[in-house]
C-alpha positions in Angstrom: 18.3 -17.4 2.1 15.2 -19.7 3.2 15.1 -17.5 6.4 15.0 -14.5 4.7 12.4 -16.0 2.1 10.2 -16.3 5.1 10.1 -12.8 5.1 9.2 -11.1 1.8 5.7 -10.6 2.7 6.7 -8.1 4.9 8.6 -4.7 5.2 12.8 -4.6 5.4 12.4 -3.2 8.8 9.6 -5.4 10.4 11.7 -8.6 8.8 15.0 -7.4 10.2 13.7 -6.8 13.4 12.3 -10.4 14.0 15.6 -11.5 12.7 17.4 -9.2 15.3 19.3 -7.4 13.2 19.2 -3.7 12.6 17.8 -2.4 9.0 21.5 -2.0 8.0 23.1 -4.8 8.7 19.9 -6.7 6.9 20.4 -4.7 3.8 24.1 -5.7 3.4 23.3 -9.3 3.8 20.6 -9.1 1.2 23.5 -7.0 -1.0 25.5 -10.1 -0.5 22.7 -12.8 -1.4 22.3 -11.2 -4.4 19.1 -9.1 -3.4 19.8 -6.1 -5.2 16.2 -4.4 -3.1 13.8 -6.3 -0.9 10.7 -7.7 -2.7 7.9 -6.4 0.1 5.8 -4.0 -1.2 3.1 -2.6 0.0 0.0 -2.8 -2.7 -2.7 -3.0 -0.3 -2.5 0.5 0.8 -2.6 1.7 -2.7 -5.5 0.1 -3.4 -7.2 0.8 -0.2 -6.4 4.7 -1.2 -7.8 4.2 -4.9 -10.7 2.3 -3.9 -11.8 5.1 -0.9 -11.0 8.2 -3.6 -13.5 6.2 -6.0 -16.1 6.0 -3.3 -15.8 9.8 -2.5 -16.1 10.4 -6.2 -19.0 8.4 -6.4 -20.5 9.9 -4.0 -19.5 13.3 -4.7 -21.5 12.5 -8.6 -24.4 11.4 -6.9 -24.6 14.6 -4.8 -24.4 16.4 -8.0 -26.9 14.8 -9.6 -29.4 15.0 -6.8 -29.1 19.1 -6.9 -29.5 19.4 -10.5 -32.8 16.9 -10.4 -33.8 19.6 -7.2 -33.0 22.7 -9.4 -34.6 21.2 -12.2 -37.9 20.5 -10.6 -37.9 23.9 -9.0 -38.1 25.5 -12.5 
């Protein structure tokens, strides 16, 4: 269990690859250990995603904003 501890912060595959077992084989000893699914997620991409979509957004307002102050001076 300790080697497989050593793992978590990484994905099923990656860990059962440096183990050298196939993704399989790792899930059915994790099944037997009691792991019932492997505790890796990945959180940082979904942030990463969020945070990019907020900037576009942001800057997708501030484009907005600068055409209605240009129409509004036109006037």
């Amino acid at each position: 269990m300790k080697l497989l501890r050593s793992h978590f912060h990484e994905t099923l595959e990656t860990a059962a690859a440096k183990i050298g077992i196939g993704k399989s084989t790792m899930k059915v000893v994790c099944r037997k250990l009691g792991l019932k699914k492997w505790p890796y997620t990945n959180k940082g991409k979904k942030r990463t995603e969020k945070k990019k979509a907020l900037v576009k957004l942001e800057q997708t307002l501030r484009q907005s904003q600068q055409q209605q102050l240009l129409a509004a001076g036109r006037k």
